[in-house]
C-alpha positions as CSV (number, residue, x, y, z in Angstrom):
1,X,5.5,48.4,48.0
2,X,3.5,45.6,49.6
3,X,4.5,41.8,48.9
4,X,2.5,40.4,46.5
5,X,1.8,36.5,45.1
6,X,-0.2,37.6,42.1
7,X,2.0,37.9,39.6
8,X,1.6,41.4,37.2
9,X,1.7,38.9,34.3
10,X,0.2,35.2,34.5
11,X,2.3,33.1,32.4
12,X,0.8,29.7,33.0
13,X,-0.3,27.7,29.1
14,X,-2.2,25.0,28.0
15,X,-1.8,23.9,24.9
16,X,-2.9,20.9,22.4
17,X,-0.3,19.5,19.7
18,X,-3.0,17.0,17.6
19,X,-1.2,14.2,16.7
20,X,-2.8,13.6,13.0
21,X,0.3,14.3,11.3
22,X,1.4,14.0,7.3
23,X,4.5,12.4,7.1
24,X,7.7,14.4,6.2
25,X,11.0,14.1,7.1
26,X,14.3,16.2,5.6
27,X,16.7,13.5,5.9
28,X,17.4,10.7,3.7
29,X,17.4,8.5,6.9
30,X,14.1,9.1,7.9
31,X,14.6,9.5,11.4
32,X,13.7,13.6,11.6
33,X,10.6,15.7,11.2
34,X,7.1,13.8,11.1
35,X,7.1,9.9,11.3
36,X,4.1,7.9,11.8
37,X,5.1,3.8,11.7
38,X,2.3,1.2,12.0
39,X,-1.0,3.7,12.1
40,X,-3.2,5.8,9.9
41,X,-5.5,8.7,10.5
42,X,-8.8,8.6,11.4
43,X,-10.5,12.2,10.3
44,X,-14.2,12.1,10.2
45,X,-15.9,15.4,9.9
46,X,-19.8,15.3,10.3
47,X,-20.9,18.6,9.0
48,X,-24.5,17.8,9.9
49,X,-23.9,18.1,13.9
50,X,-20.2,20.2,13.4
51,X,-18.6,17.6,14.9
52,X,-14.9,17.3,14.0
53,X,-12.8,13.7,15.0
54,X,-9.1,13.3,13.6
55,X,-7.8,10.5,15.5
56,X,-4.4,8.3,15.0
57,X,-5.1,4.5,14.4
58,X,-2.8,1.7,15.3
59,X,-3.4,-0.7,12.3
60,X,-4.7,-4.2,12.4
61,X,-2.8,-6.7,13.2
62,X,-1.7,-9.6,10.7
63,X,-2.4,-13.6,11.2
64,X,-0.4,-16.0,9.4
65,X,-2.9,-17.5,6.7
66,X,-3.5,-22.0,7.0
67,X,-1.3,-22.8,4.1
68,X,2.7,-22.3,3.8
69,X,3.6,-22.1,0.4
70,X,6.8,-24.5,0.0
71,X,8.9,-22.3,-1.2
72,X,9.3,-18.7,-0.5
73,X,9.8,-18.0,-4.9
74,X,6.0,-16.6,-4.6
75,X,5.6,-15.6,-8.4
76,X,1.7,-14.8,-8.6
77,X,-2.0,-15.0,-6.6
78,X,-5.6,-15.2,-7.8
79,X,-9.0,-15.1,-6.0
80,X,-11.5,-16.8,-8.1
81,X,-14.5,-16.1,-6.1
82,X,-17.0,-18.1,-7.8
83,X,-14.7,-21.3,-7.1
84,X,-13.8,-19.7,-3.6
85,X,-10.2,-20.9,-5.1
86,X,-7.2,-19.4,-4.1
87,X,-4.2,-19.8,-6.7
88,X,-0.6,-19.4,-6.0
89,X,2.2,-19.3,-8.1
90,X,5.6,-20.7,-6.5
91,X,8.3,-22.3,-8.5
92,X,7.1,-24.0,-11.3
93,X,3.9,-24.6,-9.7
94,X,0.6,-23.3,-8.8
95,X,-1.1,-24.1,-5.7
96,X,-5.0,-25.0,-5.7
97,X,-6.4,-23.4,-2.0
98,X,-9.9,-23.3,-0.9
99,X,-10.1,-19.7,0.1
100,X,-12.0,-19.5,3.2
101,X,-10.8,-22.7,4.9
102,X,-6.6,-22.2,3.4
103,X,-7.1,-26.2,2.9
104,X,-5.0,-27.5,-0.1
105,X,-7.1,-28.8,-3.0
106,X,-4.0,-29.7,-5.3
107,X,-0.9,-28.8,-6.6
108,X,0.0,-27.9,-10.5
109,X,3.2,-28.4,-12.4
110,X,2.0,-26.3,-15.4
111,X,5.5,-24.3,-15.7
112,X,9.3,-24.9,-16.8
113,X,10.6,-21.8,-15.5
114,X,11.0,-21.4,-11.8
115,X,11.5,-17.2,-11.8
116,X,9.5,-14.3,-13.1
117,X,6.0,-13.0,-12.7
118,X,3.3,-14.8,-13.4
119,X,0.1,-13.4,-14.0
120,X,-3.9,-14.4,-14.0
121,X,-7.3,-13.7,-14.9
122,X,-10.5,-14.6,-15.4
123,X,-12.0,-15.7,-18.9
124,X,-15.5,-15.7,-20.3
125,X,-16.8,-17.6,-23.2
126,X,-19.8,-17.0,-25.2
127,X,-21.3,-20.1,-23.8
128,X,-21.1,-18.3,-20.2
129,X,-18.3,-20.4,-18.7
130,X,-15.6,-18.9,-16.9
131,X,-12.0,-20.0,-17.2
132,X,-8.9,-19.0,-15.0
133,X,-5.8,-18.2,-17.8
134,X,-2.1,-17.9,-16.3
135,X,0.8,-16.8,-18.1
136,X,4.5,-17.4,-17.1
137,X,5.9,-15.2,-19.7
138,X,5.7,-18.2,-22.5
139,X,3.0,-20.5,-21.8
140,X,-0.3,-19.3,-21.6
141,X,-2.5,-22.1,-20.2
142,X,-6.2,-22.4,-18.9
143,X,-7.5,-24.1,-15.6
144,X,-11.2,-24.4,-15.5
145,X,-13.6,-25.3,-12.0
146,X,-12.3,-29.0,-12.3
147,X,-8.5,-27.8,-11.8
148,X,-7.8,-29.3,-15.4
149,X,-4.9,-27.6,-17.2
150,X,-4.5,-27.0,-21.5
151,X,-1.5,-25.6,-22.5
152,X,-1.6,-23.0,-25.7
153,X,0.6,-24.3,-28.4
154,X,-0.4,-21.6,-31.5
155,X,2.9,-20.8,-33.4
156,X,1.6,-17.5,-33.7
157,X,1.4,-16.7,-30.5
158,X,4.7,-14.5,-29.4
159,X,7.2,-16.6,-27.5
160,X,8.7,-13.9,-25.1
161,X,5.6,-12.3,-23.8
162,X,5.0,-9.7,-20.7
163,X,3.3,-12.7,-17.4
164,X,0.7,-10.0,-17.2
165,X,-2.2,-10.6,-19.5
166,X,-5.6,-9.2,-19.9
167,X,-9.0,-9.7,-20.6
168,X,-11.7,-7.8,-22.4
169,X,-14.7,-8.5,-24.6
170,X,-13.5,-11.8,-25.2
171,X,-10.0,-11.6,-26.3
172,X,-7.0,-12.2,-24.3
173,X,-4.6,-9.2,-24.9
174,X,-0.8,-10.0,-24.3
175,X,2.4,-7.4,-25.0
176,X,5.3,-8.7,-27.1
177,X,8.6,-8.4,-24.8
178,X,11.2,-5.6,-26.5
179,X,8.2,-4.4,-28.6
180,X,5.3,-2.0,-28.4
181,X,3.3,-5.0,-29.7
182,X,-0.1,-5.7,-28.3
183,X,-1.4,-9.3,-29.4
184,X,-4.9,-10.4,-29.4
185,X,-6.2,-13.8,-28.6
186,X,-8.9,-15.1,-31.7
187,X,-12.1,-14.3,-30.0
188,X,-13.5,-16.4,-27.5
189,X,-9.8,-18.4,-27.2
190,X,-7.2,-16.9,-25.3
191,X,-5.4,-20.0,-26.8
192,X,-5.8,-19.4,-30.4
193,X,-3.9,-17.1,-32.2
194,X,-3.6,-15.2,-36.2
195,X,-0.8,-14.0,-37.4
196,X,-1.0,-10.1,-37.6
197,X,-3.7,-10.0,-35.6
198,X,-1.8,-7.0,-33.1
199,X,-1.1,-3.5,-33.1
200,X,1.6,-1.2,-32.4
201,X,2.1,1.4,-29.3
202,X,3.7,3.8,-31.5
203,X,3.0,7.2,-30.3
204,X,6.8,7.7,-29.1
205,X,9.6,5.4,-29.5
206,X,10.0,3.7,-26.6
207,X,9.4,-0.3,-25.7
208,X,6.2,-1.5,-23.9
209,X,6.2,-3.1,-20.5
210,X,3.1,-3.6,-19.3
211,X,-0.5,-4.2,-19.8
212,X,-3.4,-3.3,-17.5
213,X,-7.0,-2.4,-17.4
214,X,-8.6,0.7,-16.4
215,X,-12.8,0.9,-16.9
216,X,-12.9,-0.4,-20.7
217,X,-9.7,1.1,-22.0
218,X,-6.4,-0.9,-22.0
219,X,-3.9,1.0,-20.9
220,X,-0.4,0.4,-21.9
221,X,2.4,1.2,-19.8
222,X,6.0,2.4,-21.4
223,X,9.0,3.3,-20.4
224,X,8.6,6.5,-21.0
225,X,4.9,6.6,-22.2
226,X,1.5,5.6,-21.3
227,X,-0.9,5.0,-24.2
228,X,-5.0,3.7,-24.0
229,X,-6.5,1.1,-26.0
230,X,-10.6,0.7,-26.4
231,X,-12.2,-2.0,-28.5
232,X,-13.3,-0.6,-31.9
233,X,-14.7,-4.1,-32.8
234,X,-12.5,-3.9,-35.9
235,X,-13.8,-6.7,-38.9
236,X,-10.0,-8.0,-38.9
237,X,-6.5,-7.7,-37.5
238,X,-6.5,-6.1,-33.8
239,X,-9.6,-5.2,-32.3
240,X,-8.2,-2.3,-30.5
241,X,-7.9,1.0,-31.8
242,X,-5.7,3.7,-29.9
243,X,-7.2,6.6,-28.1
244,X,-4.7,9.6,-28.6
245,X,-6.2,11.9,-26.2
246,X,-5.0,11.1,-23.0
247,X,-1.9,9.6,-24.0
248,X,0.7,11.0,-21.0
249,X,4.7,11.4,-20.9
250,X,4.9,9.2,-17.9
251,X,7.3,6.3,-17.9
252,X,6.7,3.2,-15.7
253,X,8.8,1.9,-13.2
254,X,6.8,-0.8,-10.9
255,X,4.4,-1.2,-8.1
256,X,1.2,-1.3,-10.2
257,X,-1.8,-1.9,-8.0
258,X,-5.4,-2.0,-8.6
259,X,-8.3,-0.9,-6.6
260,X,-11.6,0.3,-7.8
261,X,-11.3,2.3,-11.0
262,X,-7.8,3.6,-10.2
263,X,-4.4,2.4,-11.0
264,X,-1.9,2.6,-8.8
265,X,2.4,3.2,-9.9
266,X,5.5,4.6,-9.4
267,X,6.6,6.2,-12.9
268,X,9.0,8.9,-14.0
269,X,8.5,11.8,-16.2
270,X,11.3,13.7,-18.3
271,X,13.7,15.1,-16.1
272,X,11.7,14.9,-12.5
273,X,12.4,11.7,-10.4
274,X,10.3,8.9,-9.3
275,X,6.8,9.5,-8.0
276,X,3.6,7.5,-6.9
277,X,0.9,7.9,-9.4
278,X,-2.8,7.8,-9.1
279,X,-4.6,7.1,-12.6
280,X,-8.1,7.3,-12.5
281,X,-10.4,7.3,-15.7
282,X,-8.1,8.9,-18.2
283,X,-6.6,11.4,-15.1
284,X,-3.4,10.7,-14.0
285,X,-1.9,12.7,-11.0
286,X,0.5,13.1,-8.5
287,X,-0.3,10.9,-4.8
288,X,2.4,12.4,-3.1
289,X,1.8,16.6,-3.7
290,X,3.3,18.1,-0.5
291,X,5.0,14.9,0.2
292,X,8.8,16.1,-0.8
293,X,10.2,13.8,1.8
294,X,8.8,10.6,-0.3
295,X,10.0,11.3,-3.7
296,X,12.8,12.9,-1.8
297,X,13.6,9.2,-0.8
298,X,12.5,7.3,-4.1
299,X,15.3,9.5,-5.9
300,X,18.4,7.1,-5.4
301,X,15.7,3.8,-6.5
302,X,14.3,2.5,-9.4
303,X,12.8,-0.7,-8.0
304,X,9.6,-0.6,-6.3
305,X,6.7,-2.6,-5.0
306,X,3.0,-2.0,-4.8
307,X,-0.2,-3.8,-3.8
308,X,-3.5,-2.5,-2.7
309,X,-4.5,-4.1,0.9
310,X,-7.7,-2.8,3.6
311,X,-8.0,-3.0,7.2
312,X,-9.9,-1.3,9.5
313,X,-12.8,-0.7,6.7
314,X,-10.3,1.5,4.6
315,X,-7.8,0.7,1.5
316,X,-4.6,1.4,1.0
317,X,-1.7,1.8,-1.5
318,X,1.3,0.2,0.1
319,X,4.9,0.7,-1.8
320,X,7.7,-0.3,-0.7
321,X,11.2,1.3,-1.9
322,X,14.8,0.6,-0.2
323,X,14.2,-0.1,3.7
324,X,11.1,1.7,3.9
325,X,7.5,1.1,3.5
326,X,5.1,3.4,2.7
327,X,1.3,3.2,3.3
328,X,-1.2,5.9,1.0
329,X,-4.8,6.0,2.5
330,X,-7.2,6.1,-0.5
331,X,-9.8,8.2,1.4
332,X,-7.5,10.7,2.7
333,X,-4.8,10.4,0.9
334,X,-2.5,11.1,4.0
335,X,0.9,9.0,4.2
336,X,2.3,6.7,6.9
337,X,4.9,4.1,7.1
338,X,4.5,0.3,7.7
339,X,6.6,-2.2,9.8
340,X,6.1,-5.9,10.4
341,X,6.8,-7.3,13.9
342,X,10.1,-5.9,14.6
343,X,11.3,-5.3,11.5
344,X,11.6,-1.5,9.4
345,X,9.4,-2.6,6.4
346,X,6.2,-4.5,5.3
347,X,7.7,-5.3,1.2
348,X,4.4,-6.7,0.0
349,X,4.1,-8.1,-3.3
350,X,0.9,-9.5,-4.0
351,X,-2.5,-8.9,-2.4
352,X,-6.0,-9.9,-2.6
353,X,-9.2,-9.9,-0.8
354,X,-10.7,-13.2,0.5
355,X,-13.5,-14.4,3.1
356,X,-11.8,-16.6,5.6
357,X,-13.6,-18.5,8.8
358,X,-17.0,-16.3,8.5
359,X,-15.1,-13.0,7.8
360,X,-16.3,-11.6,4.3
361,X,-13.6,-9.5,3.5
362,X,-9.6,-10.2,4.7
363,X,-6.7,-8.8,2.8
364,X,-4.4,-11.6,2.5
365,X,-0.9,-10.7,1.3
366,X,3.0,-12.0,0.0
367,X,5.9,-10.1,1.8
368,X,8.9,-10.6,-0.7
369,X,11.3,-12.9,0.1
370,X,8.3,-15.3,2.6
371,X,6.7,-18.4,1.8
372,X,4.1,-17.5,4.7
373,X,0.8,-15.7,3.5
374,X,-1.0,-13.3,6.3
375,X,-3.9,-11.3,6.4
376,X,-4.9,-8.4,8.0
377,X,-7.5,-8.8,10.9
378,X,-9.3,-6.0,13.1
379,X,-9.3,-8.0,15.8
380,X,-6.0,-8.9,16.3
381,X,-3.4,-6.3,17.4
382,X,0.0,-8.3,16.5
383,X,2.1,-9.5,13.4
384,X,1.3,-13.9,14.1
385,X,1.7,-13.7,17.7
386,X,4.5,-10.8,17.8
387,X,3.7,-7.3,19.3
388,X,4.5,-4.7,16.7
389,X,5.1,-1.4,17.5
390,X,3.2,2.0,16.6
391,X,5.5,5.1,16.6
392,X,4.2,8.7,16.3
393,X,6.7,11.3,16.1
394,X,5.9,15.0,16.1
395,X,7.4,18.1,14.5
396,X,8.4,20.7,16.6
397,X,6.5,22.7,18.8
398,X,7.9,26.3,19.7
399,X,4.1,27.2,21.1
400,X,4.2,30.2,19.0
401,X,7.3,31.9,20.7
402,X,11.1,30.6,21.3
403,X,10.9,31.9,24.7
404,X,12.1,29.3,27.4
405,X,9.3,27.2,28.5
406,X,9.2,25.2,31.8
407,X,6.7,22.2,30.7
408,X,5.0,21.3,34.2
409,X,2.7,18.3,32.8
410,X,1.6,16.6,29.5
411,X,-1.8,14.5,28.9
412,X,-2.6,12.3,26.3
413,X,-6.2,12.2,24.8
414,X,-6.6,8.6,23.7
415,X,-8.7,5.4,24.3
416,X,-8.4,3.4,27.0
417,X,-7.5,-0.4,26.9
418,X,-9.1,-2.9,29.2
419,X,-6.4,-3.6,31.8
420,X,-3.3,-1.7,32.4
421,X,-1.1,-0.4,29.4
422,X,1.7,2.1,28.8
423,X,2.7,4.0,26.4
424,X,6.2,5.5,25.9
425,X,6.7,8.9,25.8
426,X,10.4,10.7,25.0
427,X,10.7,14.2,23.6
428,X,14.6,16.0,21.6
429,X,14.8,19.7,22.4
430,X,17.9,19.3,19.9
431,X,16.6,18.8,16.6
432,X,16.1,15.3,16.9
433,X,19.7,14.2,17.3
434,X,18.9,13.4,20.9
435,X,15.9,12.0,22.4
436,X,15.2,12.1,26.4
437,X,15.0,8.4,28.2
438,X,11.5,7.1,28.0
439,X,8.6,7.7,30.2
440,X,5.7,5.6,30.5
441,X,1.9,6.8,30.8
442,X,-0.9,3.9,31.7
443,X,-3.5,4.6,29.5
444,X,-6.2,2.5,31.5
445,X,-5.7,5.4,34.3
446,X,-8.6,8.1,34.2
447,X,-6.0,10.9,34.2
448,X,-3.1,9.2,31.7
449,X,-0.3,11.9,32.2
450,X,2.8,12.8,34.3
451,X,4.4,16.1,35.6
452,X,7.7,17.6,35.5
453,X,9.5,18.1,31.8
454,X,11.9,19.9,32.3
455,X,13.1,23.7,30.5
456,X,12.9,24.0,26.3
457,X,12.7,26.7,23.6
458,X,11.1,24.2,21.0
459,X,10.2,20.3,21.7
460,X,9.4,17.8,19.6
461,X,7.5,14.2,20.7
462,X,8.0,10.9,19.9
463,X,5.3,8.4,21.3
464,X,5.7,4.2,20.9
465,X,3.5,1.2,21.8
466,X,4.1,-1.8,21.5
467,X,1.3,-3.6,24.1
468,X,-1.4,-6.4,22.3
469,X,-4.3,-3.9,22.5
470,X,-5.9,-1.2,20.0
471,X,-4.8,2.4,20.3
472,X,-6.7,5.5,18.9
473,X,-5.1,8.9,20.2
474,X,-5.7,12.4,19.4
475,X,-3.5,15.3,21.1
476,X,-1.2,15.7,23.8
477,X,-2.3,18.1,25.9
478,X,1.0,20.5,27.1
479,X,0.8,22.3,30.4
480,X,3.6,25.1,30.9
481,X,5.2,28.3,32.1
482,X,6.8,30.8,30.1
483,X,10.2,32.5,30.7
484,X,11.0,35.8,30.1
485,X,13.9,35.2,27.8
């Protein structure tokens, strides 16, 4: 037979691995599987033109806010936007910040302790005026526009009470500590106090430990219950009347968080292990269905931290637990990690949203443990000053067949920067116990790929940048040859 070129069979691929992702891993460590660090995903589907985008985002970057707290015992933060006042809680102080410029106004001595929460919110009176209330877990005091502080003295009022108060129709509503007592303010004084005027979160026995507020209800957070609260306008005694319906087996455990109409927390139902929760109206659910990995994690914990924050025109739940931060879009609901500068987590405590030099909207956040506030800004691609990098790390791909494949050349789809800038690629054809030396691809280039890598059955990716510009990316595109065995 006659020499041929043309093979009988043409075994020369192309295929795409998209790099939108959900987060899993099988290993305690967090180092196998799915791992995106310091990005979300950017899926927008326009069904009116059938156009389909899922895109990975590098996160904005962070700028350290104008005012240091002294001290890095952070206990509390309020936004009072009609005062464009920031308030922070350090010590036994409270720090008086105009919002926008981070200029210091004053400084309050209004505590004794120097630990624990403290918590805030706003207060109407009947006569329209608005007063900022602050409790430190004994005192409850008041600070109106003028920065002047009064100090509740009622001996009714509960001496050991939960920091984190609320507000609703004009009562100030406060839990007894080792109780399932909810106090109520007299009306229109959320200094003033009668005794008897509470009532009891009895449904099961188990102690109350936090207050929050969810549309009109108050919701009451046990440790192994959560009960609502609505105001019944009741002629004496507590106002509140409890709403059995939607009263759910789910015990709280920390990282409450607020945004919108949802609640935000880890909690624990009978016999399952920690999990985020999402509570919205009188719906509570799951935020981590699929997500094994996560609560997989949580398991060994039972201290955890939450806050809301938004960049890049999207919010997100962030919880932190053990060395690990995790980052819950609320549109998508898809899970990625957080890292600050060169650090392994982002443990935020406190957030809120502020306008700052012209900018409307900037999420301004405490990491535990730092006296320095940051926010989040689109603009900037670094933690203050520091390059941070954004890791994307794929499962594996065996291209539909564990046949040997010899990979020829690998592109990546993604944005390009404005001058030169590389990203790191690396691949494991072992499971992930060992990953190939780095190779860099200069995403300014028109054609941001290289050639030659090397023989594998199944391959898995691992892409870092670290460079001060923004990345979106969408797929690696995967040029090989297949073996015959």
């Amino acid at each position: 037979m006659a020499f041929t070129k043309t093979p009988a069979e043409n075994t020369d691929q192309t295929k795409y691995v998209n790099l939108v992702q959900q987060i899993k891993n099988r290993d305690k460590a967090g180092t196998k599987d799915i791992i995106p660090i310091n990005c979300y995903f950017d899926m927008q589907d326009n069904k009116r033109v059938g156009d389909k985008d899922d895109e990975v985002v590098k996160r904005d970057g962070t700028v350290a806010y104008a005012y240091t707290i002294p001290s890095a015992t952070i206990r509390g933060m309020h936004y009072w936007k009609d005062q464009n006042k920031l308030f922070v809680a350090y010590d036994d102080k409270i720090a008086v910040i105009t919002a926008s410029t981070g200029v210091l106004v004053t400084t309050l001595t209004p505590w004794v302790s120097t630990t624990g929460d403290v918590g805030f919110t706003e207060f109407e009176y009947t006569s329209t005026a608005v007063k900022l209330v602050a409790c430190d877990g004994t005192k409850i005091i008041t600070i109106d526009s003028g920065n002047t502080v009064v100090t509740g003295a009622d001996v009714d009022q509960p001496t050991t009470i939960s920091p984190h108060i609320v507000y609703l129709d004009g009562y100030l509503f406060i839990l007894k500590l080792n109780s399932t007592d909810i106090y109520n303010s007299n009306l229109d004084d959320p200094l003033a106090y009668t005794a008897g005027d509470f009532i009891t979160a009895e449904s099961t026995p188990d102690l109350a430990v936090r207050l929050a507020r969810l549309n009109n209800y108050i919701v009451v957070f046990g440790t192994t219950t959560i009960e609502y609260f609505w105001d019944a306008a009741n002629a004496s005694g507590s106002p509140l009347q409890r709403y059995d319906t939607p009263i759910k087996l789910i015990g709280y455990l920390g990282g409450l968080a607020e945004y919108n109409n949802k609640l935000y927390f880890v909690g624990q139902s009978k016999n399952t292990s920690p999990d985020v929760y999402i509570m919205e109206d009188l719906k509570i659910r799951s935020a981590t269905e699929s997500q094994e990995s996560i609560r997989r994690y949580m398991m060994p914990y039972s201290s955890f931290l939450g806050a809301v924050v938004s960049m890049g025109g999207r919010y997100f739940y962030v919880m932190t637990v053990g060395t690990v931060t995790y980052m819950l879009d609320a549109t998508t609901e898809l899970w990625t990690r957080l890292a600050f500068k060169a650090t392994s987590t982002m443990p935020i405590i406190l957030a809120v949203t502020i306008p700052i030099s012209g900018q409307e909207n900037n999420s301004l956040f405490v990491q535990s443990g730092s006296a320095t506030l940051h926010y989040f800004d689109a603009d900037i691609y670094q933690d203050a000053g520091t390059n941070f990098t954004v890791t994307m790390q794929t499962d594996k791909e065996k291209f539909d067949t564990l046949r040997v494949k010899m990979f020829s050349r690998i592109i990546i789809h993604a944005n390009k920067p404005s001058a030169s800038s590389n990203i790191d690629v690396s691949w494991t054809d072992d499971d992930y116990q060992t990953f190939s030396t780095p190779r860099s691809i200069d995403l300014s280039v028109a054609f941001p790929g290289f050639y030659r890598l090397g023989l594998s059955r199944e391959r898995a990716f691992k892409l870092t940048y670290t460079d001060n510009y923004p990345l979106r990316m969408s797929m690696l595109e995967i040029d090989y040859n297949l073996g015959q065995k």
